[in-house]
C-alpha positions as CSV (number, residue, x, y, z in Angstrom):
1,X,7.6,18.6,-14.8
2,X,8.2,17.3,-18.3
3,X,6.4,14.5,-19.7
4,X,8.6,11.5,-21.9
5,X,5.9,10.1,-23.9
6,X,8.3,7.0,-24.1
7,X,6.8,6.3,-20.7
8,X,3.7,4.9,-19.4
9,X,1.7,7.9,-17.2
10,X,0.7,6.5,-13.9
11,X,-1.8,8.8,-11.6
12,X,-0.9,8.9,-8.4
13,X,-4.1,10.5,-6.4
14,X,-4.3,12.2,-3.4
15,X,-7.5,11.0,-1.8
16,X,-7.9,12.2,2.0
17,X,-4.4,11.9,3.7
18,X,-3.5,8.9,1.5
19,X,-2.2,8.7,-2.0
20,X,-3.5,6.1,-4.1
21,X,-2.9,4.6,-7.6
22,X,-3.8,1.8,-9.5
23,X,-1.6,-0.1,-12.2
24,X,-1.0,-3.4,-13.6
25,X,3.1,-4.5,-13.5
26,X,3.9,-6.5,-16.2
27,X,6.9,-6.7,-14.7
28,X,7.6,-8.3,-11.5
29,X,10.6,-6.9,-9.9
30,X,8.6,-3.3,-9.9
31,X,5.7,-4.8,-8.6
32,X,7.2,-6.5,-5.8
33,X,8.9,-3.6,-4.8
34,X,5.8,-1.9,-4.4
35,X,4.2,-4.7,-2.6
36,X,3.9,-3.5,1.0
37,X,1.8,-0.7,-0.4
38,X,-0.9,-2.5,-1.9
39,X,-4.2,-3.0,-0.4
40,X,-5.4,-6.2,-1.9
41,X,-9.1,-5.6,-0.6
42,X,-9.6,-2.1,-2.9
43,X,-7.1,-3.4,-5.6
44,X,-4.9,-0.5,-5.3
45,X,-1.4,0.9,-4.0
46,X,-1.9,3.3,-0.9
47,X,0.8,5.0,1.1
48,X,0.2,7.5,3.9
49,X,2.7,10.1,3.8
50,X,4.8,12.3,1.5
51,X,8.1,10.4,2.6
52,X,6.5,7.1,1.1
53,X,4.9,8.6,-1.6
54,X,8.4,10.3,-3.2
55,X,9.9,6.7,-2.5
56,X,7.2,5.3,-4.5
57,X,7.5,7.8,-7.3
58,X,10.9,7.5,-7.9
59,X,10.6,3.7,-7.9
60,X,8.1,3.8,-10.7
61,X,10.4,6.7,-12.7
62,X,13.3,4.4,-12.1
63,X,11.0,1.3,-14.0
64,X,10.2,3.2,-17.2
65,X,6.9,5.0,-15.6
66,X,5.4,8.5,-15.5
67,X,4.3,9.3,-12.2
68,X,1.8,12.1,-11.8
69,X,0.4,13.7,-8.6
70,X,-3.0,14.8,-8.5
71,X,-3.5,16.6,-5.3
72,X,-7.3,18.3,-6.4
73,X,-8.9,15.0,-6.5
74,X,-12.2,14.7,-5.0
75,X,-13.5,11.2,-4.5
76,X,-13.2,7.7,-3.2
């Protein structure tokens, strides 16, 4: 994967079986695309599956962002 430096880098981490990132939307039309994944109670997105999370990463490339995985994370 190639990296635009034109674009803001958003870690997406894979912690357990659910992926997880944090990011502040300036813009609201991204954010409230992404709001039925946000867990209001850890301040974070979360999805649970590899179906959602490509959906989510191609939402966030489409809106100017940088979405990288991080699989070998170890933490909570």
């Amino acid at each position: 994967m190639e990296f635009d430096i034109s674009r803001k880098e958003v870690n997406i981490f894979k912690i357990g079986k659910q992926y997880c990132f944090k990011q502040f939307f300036d813009d609201k039309e991204i954010y409230n695309e992404l709001l039925d994944y946000y867990n209001g109670s850890r301040y974070r997105f979360e999805c649970g599956s590899v179906g959602e999370r490509n959906k989510i990463v191609k939402q966030l490339y489409s809106a100017g962002f940088e979405p990288n995985l991080v699989e070998d994370f170890h933490g909570e």
